[in-house]
MDAnalysis code that builds the backbone (N, CA, C; Angstrom):
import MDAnalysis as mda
import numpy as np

u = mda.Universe.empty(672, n_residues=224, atom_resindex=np.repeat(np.arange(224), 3), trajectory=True)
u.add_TopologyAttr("name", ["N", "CA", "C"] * 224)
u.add_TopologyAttr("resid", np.arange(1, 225))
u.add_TopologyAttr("resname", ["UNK", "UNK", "UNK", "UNK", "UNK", "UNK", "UNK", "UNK", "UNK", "UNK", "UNK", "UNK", "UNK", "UNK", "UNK", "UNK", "UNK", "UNK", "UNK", "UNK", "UNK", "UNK", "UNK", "UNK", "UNK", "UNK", "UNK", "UNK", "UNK", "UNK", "UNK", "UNK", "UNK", "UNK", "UNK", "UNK", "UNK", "UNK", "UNK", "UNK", "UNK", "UNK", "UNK", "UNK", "UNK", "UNK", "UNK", "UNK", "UNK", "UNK", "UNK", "UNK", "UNK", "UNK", "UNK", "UNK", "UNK", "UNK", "UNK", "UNK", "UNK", "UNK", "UNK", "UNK", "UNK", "UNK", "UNK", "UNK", "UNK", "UNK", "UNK", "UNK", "UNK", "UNK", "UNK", "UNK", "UNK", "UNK", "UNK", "UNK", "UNK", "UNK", "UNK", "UNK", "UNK", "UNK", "UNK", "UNK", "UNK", "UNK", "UNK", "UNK", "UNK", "UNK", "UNK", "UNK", "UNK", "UNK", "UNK", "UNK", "UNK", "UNK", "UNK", "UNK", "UNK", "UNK", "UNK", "UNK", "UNK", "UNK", "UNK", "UNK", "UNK", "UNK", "UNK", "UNK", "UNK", "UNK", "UNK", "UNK", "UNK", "UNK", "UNK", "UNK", "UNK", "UNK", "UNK", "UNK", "UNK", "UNK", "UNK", "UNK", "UNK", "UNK", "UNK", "UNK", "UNK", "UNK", "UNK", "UNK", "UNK", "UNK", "UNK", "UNK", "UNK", "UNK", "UNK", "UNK", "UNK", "UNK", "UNK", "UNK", "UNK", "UNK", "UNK", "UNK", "UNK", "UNK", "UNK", "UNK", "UNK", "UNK", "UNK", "UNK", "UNK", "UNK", "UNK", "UNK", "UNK", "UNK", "UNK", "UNK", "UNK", "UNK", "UNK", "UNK", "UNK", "UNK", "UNK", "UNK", "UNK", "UNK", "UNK", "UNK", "UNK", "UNK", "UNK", "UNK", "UNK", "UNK", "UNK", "UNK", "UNK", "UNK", "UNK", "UNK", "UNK", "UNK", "UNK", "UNK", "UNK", "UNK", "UNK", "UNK", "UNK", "UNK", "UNK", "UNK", "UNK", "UNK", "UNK", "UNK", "UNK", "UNK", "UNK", "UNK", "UNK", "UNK", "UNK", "UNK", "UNK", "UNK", "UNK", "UNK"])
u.atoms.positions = np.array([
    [-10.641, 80.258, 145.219],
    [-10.073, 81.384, 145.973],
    [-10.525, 81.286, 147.420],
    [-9.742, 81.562, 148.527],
    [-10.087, 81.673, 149.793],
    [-11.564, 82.365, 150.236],
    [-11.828, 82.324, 150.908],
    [-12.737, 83.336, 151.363],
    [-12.004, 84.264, 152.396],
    [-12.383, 85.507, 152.345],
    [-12.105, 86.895, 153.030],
    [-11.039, 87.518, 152.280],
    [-10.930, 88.377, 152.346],
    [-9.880, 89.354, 151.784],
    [-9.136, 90.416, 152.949],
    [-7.819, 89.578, 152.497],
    [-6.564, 89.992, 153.166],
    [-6.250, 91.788, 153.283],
    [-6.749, 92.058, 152.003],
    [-6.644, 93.470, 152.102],
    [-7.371, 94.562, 153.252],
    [-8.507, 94.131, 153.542],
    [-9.353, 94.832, 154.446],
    [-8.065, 94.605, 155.838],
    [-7.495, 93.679, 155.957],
    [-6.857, 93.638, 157.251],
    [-5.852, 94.690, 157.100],
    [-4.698, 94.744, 155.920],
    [-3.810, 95.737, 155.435],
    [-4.294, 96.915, 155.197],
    [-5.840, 97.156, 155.162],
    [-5.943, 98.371, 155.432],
    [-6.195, 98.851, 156.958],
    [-6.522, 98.228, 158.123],
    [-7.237, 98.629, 159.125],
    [-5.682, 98.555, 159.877],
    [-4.702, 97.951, 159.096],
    [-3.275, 97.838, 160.293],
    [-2.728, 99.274, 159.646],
    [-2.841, 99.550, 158.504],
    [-2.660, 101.076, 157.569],
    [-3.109, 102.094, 158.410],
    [-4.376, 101.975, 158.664],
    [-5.541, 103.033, 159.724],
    [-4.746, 103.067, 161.193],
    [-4.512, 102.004, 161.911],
    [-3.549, 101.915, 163.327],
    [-2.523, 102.686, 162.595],
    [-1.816, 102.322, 162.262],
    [-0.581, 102.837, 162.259],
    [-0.313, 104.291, 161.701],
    [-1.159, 105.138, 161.157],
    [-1.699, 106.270, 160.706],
    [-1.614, 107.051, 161.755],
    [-2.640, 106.783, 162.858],
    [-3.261, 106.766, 164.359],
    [-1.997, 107.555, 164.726],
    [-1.436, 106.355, 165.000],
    [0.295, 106.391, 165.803],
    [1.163, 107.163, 165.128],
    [1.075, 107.298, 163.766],
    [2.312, 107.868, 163.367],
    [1.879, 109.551, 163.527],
    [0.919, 109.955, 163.484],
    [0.045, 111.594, 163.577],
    [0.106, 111.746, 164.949],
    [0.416, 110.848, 165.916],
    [-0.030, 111.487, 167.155],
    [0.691, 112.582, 167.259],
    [2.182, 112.668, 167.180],
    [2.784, 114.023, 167.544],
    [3.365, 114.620, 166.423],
    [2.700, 114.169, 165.097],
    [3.762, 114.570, 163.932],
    [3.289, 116.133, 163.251],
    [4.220, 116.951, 163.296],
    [4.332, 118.437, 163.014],
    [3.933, 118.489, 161.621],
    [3.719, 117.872, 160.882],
    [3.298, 118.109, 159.726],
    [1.564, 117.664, 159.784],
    [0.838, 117.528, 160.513],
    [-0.389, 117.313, 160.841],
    [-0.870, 119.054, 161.488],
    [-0.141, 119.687, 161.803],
    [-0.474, 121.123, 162.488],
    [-0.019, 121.991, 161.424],
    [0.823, 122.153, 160.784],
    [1.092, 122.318, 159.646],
    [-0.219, 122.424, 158.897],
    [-0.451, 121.118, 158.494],
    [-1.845, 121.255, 157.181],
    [-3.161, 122.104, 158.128],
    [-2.873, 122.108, 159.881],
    [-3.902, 122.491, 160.082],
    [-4.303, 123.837, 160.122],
    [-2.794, 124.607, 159.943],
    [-2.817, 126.639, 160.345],
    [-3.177, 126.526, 158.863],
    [-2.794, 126.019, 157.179],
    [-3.254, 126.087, 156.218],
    [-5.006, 126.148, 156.024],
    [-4.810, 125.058, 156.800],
    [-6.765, 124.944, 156.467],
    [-7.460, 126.482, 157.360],
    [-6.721, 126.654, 158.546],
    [-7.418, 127.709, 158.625],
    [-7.241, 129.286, 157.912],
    [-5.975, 129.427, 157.541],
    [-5.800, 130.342, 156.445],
    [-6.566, 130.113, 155.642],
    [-7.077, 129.239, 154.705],
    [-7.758, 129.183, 153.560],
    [-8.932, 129.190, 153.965],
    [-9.735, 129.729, 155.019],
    [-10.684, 129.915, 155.258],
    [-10.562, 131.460, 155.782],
    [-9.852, 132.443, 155.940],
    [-10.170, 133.202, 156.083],
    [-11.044, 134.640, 155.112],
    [-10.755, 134.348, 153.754],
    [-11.376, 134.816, 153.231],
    [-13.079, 134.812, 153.293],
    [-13.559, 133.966, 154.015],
    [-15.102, 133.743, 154.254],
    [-15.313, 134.700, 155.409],
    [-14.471, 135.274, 156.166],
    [-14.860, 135.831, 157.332],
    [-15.633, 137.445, 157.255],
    [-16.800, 137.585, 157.877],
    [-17.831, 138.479, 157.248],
    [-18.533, 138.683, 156.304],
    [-18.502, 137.296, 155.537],
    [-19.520, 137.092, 154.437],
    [-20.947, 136.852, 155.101],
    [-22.158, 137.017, 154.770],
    [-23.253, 137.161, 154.735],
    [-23.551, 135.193, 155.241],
    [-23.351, 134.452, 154.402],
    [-23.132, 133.157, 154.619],
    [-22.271, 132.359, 155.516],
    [-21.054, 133.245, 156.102],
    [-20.309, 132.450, 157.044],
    [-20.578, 133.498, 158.189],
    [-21.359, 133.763, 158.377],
    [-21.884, 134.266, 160.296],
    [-21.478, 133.405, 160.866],
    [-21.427, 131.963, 160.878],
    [-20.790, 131.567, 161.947],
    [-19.219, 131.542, 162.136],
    [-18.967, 131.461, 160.753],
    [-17.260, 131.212, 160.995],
    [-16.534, 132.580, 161.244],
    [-17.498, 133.778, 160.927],
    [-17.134, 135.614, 161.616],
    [-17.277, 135.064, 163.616],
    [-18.070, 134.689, 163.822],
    [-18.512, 134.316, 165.041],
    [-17.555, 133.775, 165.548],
    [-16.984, 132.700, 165.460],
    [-15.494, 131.769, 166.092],
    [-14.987, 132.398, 165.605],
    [-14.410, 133.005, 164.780],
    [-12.966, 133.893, 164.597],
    [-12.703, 135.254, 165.875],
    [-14.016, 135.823, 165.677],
    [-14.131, 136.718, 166.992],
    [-13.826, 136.572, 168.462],
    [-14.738, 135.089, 168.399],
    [-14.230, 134.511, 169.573],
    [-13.111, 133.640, 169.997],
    [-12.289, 133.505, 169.389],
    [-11.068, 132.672, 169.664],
    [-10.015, 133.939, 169.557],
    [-9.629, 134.733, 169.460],
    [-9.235, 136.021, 169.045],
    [-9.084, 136.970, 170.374],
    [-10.388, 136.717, 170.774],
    [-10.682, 137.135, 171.796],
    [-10.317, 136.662, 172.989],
    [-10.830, 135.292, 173.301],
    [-10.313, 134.301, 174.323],
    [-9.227, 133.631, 174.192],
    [-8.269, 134.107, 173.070],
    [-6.667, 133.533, 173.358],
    [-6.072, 134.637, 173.259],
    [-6.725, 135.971, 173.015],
    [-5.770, 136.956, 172.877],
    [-4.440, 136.811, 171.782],
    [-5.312, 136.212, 170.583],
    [-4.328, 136.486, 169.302],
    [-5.112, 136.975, 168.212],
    [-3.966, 137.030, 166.913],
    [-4.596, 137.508, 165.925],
    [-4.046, 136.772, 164.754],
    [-5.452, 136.292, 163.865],
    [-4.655, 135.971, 162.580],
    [-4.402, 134.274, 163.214],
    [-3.558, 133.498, 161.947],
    [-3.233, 132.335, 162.445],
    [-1.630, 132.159, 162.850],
    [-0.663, 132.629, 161.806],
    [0.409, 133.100, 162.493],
    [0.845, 133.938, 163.102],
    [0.590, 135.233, 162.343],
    [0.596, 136.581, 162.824],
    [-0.186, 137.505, 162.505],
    [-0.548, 138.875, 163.003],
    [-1.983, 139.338, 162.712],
    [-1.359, 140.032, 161.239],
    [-0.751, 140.021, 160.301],
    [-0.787, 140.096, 159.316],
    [-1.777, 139.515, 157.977],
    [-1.820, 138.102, 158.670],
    [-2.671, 136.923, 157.733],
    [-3.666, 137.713, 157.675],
    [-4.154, 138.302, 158.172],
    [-5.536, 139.339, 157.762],
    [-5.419, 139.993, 156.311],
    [-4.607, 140.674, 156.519],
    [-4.364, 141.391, 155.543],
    [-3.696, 140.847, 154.157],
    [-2.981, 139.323, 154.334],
    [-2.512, 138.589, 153.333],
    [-3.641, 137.759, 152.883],
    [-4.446, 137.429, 153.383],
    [-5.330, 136.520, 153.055],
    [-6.942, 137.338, 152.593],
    [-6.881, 138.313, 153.262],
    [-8.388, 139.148, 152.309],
    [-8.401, 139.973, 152.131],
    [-9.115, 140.813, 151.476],
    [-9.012, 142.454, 151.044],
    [-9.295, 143.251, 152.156],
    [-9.276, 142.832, 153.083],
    [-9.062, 143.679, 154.546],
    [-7.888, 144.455, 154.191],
    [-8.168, 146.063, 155.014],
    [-7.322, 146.987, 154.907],
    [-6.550, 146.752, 156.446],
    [-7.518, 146.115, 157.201],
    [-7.229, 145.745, 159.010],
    [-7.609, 145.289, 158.621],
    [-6.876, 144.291, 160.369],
    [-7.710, 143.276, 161.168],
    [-9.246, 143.374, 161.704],
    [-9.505, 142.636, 162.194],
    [-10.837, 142.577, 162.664],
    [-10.948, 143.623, 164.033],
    [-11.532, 144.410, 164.813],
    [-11.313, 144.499, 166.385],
    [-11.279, 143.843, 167.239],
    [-11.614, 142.689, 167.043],
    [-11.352, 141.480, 168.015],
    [-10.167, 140.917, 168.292],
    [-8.989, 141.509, 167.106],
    [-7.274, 141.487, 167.806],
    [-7.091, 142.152, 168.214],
    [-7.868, 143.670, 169.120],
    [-7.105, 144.599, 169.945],
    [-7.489, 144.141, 171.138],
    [-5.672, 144.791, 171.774],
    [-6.163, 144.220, 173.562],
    [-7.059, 145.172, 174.273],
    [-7.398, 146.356, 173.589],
    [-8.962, 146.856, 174.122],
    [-9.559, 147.522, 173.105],
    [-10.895, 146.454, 173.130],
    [-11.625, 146.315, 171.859],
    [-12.326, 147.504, 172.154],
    [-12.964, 148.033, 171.013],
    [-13.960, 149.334, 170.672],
    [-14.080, 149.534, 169.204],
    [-15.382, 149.580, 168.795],
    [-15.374, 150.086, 167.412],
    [-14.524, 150.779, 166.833],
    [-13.572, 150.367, 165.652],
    [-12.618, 151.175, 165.029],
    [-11.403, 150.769, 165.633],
    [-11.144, 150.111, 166.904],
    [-9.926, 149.883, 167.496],
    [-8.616, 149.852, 166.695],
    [-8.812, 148.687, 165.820],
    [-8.128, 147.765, 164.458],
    [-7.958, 148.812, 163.416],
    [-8.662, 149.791, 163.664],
    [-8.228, 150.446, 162.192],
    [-7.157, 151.904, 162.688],
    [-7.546, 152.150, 163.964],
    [-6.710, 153.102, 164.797],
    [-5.578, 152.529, 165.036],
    [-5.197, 151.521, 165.718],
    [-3.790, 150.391, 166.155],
    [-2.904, 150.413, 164.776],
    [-3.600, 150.059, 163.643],
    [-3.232, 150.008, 161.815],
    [-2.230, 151.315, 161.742],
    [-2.927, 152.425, 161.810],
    [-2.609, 154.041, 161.875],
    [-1.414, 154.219, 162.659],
    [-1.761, 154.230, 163.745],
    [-1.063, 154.880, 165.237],
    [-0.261, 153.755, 165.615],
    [-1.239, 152.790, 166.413],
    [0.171, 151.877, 167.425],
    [-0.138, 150.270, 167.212],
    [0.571, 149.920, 166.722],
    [0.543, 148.427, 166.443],
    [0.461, 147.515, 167.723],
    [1.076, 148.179, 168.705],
    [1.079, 147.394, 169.996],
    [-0.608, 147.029, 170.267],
    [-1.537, 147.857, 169.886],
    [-2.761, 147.718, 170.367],
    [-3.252, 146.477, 170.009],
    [-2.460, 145.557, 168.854],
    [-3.106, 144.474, 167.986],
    [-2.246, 143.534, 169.103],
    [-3.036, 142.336, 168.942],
    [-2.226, 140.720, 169.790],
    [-1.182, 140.592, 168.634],
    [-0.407, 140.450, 168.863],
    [1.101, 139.822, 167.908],
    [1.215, 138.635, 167.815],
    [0.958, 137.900, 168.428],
    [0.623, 135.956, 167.821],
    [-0.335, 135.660, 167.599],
    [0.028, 134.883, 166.522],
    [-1.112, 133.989, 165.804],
    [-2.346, 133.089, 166.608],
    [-3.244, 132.911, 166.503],
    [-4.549, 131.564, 167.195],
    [-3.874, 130.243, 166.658],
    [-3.211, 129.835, 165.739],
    [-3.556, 128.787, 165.177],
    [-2.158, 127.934, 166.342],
    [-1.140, 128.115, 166.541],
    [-0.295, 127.362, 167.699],
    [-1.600, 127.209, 168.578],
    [-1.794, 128.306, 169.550],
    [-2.719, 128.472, 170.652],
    [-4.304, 127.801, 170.301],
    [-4.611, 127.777, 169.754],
    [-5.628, 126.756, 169.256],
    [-5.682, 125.517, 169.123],
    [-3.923, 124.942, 168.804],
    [-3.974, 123.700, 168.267],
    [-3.181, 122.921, 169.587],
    [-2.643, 123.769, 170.691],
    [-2.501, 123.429, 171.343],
    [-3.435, 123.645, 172.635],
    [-4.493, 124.034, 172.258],
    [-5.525, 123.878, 173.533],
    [-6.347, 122.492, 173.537],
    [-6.603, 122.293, 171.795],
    [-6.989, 121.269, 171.785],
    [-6.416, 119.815, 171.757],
    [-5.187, 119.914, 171.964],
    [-4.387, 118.958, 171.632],
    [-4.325, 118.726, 173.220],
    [-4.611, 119.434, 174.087],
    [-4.700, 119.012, 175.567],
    [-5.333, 118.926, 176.244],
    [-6.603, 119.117, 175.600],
    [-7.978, 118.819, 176.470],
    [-7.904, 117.058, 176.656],
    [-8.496, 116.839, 177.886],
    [-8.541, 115.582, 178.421],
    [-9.834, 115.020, 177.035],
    [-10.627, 116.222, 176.382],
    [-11.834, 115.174, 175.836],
    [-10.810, 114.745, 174.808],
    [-10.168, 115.437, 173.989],
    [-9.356, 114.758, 172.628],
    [-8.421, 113.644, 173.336],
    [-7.562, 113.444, 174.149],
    [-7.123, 112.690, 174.612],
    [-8.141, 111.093, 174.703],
    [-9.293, 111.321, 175.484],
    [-10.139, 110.204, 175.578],
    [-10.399, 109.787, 174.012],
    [-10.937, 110.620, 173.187],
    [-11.044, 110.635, 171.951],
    [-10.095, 109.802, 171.104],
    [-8.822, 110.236, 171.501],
    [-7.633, 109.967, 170.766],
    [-7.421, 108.098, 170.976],
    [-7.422, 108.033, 172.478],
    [-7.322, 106.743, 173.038],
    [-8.840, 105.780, 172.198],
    [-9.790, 106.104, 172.115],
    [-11.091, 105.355, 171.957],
    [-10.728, 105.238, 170.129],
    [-9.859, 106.092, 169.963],
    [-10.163, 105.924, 168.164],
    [-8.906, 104.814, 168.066],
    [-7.895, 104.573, 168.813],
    [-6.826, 103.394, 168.424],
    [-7.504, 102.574, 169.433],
    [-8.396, 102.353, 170.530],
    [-8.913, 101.338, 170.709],
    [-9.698, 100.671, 169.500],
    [-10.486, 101.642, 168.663],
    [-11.280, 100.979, 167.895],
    [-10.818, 100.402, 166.573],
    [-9.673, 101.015, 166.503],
    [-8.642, 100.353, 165.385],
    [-8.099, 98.835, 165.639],
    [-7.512, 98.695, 167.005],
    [-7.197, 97.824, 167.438],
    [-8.519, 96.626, 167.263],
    [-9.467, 96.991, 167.970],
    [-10.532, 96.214, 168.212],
    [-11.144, 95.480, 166.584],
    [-10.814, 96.274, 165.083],
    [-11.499, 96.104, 163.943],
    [-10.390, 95.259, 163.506],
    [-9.184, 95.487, 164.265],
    [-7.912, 94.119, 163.259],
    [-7.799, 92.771, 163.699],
    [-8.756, 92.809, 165.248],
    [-9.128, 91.612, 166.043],
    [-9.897, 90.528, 165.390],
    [-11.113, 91.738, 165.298],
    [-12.283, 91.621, 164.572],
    [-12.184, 90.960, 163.005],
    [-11.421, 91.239, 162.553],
    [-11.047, 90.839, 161.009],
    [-10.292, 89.369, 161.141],
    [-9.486, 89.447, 161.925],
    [-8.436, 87.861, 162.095],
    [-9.581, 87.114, 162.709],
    [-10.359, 87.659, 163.429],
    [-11.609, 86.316, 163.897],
    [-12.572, 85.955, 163.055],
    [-12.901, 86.914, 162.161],
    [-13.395, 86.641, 161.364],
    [-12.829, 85.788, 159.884],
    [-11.687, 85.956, 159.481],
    [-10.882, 85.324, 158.369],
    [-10.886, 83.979, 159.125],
    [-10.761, 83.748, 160.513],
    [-10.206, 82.597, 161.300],
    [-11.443, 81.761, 160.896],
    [-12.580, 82.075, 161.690],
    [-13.845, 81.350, 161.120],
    [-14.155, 81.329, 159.809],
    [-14.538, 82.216, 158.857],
    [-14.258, 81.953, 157.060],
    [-13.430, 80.386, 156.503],
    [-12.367, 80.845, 157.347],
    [-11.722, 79.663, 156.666],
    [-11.685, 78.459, 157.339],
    [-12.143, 78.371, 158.335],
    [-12.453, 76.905, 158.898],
    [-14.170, 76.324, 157.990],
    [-15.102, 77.666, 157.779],
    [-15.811, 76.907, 156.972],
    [-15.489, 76.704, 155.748],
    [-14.888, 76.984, 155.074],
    [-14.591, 76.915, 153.837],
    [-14.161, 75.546, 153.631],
    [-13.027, 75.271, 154.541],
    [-12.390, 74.025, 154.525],
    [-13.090, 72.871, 155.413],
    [-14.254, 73.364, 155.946],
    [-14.926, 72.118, 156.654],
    [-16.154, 71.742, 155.148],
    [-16.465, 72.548, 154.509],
    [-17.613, 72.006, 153.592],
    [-17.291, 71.393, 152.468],
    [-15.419, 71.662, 152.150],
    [-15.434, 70.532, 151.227],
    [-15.742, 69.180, 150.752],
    [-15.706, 68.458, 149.718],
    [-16.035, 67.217, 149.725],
    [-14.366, 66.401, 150.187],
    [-14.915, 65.542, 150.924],
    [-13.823, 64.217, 150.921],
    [-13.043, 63.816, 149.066],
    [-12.051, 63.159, 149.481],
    [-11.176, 62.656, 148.531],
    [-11.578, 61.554, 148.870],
    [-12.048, 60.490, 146.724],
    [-12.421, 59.485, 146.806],
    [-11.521, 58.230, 147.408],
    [-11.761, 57.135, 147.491],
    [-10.710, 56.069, 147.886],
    [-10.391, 55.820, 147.047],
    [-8.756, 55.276, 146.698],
    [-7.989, 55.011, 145.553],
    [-7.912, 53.441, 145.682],
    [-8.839, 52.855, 146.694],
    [-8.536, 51.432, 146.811],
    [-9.641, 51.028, 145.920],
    [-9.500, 50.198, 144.741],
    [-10.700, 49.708, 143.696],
    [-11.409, 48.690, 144.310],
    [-12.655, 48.476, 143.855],
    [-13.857, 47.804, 144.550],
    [-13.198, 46.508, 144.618],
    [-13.823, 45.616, 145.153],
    [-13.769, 44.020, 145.004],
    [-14.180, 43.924, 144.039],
    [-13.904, 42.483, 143.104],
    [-14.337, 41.932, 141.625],
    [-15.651, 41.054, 142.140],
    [-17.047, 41.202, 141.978],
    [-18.109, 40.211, 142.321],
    [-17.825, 38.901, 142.165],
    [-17.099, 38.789, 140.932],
    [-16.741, 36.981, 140.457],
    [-15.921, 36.198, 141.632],
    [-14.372, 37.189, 141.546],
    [-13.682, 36.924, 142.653],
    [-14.262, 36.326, 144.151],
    [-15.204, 37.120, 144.520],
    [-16.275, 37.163, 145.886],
    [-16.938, 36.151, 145.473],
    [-17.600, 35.502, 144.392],
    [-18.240, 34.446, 144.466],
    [-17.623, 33.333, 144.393],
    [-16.203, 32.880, 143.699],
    [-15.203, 31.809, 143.777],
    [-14.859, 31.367, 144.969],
    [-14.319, 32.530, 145.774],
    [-13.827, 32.682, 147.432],
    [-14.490, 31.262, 147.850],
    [-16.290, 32.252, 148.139],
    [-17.368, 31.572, 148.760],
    [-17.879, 29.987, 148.235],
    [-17.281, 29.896, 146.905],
    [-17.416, 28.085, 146.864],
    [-16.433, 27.304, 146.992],
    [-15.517, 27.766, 147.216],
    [-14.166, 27.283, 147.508],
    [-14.193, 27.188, 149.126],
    [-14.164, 27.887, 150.289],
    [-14.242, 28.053, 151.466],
    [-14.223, 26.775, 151.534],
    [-16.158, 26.057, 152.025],
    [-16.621, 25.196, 151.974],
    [-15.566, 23.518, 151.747],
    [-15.207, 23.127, 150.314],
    [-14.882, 22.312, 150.055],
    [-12.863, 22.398, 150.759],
    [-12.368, 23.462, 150.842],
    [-11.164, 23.291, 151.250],
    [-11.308, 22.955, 152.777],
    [-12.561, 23.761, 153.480],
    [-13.144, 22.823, 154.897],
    [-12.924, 21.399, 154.880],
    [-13.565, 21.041, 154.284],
    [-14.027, 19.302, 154.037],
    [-12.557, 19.054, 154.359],
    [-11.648, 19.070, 153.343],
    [-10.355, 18.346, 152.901],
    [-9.662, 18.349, 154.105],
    [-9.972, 19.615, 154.679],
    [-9.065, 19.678, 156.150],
    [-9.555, 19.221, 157.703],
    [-11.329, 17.966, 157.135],
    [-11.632, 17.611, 158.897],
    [-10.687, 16.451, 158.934],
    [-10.581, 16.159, 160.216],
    [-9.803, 15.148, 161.410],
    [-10.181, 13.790, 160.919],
    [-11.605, 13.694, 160.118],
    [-11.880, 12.337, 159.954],
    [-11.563, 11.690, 158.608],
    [-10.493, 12.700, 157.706],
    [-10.635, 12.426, 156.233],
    [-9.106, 11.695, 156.149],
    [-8.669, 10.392, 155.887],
    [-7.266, 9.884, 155.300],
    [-7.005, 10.054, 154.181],
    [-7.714, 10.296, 153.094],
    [-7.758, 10.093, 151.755],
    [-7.531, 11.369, 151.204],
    [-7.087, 11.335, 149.680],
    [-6.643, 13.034, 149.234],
    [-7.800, 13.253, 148.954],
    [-7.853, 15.105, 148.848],
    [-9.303, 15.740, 148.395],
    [-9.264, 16.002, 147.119],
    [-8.087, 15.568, 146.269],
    [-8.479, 16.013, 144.953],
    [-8.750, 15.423, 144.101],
    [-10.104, 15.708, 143.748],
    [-10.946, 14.975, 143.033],
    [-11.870, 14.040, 143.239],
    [-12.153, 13.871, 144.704],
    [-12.531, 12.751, 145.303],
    [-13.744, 13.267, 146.216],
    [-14.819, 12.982, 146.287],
    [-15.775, 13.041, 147.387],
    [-16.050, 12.407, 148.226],
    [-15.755, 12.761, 149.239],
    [-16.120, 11.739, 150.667],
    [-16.834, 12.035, 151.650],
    [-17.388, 10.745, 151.407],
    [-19.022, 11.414, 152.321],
    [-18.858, 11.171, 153.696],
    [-18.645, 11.653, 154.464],
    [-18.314, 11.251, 156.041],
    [-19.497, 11.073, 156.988],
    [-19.560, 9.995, 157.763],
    [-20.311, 9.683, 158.066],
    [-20.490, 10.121, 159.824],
    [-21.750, 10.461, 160.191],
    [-21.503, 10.292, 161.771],
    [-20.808, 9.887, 162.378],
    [-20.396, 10.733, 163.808],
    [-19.463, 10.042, 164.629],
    [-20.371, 8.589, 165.276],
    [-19.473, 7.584, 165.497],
    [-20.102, 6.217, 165.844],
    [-20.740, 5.606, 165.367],
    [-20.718, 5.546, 164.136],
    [-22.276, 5.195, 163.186],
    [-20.987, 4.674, 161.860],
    [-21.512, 3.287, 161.833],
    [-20.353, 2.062, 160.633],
    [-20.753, 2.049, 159.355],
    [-19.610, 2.458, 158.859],
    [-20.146, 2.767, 157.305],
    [-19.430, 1.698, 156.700],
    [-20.238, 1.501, 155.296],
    [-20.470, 0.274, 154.612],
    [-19.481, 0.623, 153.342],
    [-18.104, -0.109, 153.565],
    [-17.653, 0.479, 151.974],
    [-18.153, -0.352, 151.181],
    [-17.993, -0.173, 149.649],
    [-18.279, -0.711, 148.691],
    [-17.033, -2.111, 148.323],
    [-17.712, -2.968, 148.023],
    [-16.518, -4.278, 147.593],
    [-15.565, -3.678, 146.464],
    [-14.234, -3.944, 146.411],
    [-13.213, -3.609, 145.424],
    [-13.757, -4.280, 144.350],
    [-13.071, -3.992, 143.198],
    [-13.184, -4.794, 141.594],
    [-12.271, -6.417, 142.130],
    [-11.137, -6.401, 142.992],
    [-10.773, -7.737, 142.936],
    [-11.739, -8.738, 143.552],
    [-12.138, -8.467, 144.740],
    [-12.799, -8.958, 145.644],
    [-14.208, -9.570, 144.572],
    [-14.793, -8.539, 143.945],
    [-15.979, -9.238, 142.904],
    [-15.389, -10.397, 142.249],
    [-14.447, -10.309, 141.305],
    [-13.341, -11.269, 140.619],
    [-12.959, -12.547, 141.230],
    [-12.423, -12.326, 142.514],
    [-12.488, -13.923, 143.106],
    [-13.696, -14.200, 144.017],
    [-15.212, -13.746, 143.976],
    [-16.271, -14.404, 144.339],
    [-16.672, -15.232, 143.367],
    [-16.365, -14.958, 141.828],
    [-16.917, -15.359, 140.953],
    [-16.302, -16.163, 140.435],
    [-15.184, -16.500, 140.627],
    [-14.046, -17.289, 140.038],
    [-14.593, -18.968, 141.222],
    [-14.806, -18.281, 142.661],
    [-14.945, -19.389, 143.524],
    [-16.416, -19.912, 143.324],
])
């Protein structure tokens, strides 16, 4: 099997493209007025002081109520009212007088648009936004350079493929080498005679060699 896994890359191009597809998609603000509805029931519990705390204050400093409309109060907890922090002039009891008497006293839009669009335009989420698809970008780089090197070692530590050319035969190699030699001989400049079967001893250059007398030549010494 290769080394690295392809999948980690299909997920981090999954993660980019996530990125991109949420940047302006309405169903991302959507899940987000939900999440804060489903948190309103915690508001003035003993344990969520802080989340009574930001509700007050966003309420306050956007001049809304509720996440859609200041109803969600009353749909979402056993609140009889809103909080006083949706009247446009707050005072103990405000919210429960406005309830009674004049509704105008309550903010009539929701925080959760105005919330999601304050933050959706702050220059920090923006930087934010940009640094999180830089870093997406930067981890699918990161992964192809890395698969790139993986697989150059992988394929550099294999073993070689043997040679399909079969050894030399030793015998063969030793025939060659006594043969060489004597097919030399047969082929110097000074030999007239055939080489097969015959040894001829060649003698120095300039230096008179002595043949042997023929069988006739003995025959008529002896005859004379």
């Amino acid at each position: 099997m290769a080394p690295g896994n392809p999948s980690l890359l299909v997920i981090f191009c999954v993660e980019l493209a996530s990125a991109v597809w949420t940047y302006d998609e309405p169903s991302v603000q959507r899940s987000d007025m939900i999440s804060l509805k489903s948190r309103m029931p915690n508001y003035g519990l003993q344990h969520y002081q802080w989340l009574t705390h930001t509700w007050n204050s966003f309420q306050t400093e956007f001049e809304c109520c509720g996440v859609i409309y200041f109803t969600d109060w009353l749909e979402m907890t056993e609140m009889e009212w809103p909080p006083d922090s949706c009247c446009s002039n707050q005072y103990p009891g405000c919210a429960r007088h406005a309830h009674y008497h004049d509704l105008s006293d309550l903010h009539q839009e929701g925080c959760g648009p105005k919330i999601y669009g304050f933050i959706r335009g702050t220059k920090q989420l923006q930087a934010l936004r940009f640094l999180g698809v830089s870093i997406g970008v930067a981890q699918i780089l990161a992964m192809a350079l890395t698969l790139t090197l993986l697989w150059a070692l992988y394929y550099g530590r294999q073993a070689p493929e043997p040679d399909s050319t079969p050894p030399p035969d030793a015998s063969a190699q030793l025939a060659m080498t006594h043969t060489a030699p004597a097919a030399a001989g047969c082929n110097h400049n000074h030999t007239k005679k055939s080489c097969s079967g015959t040894h001829v001893a060649m003698a120095p250059s300039g230096t008179h060699v002595a043949m042997a007398p023929s069988g006739l030549q003995i025959e008529m010494e002896r005859l004379s």
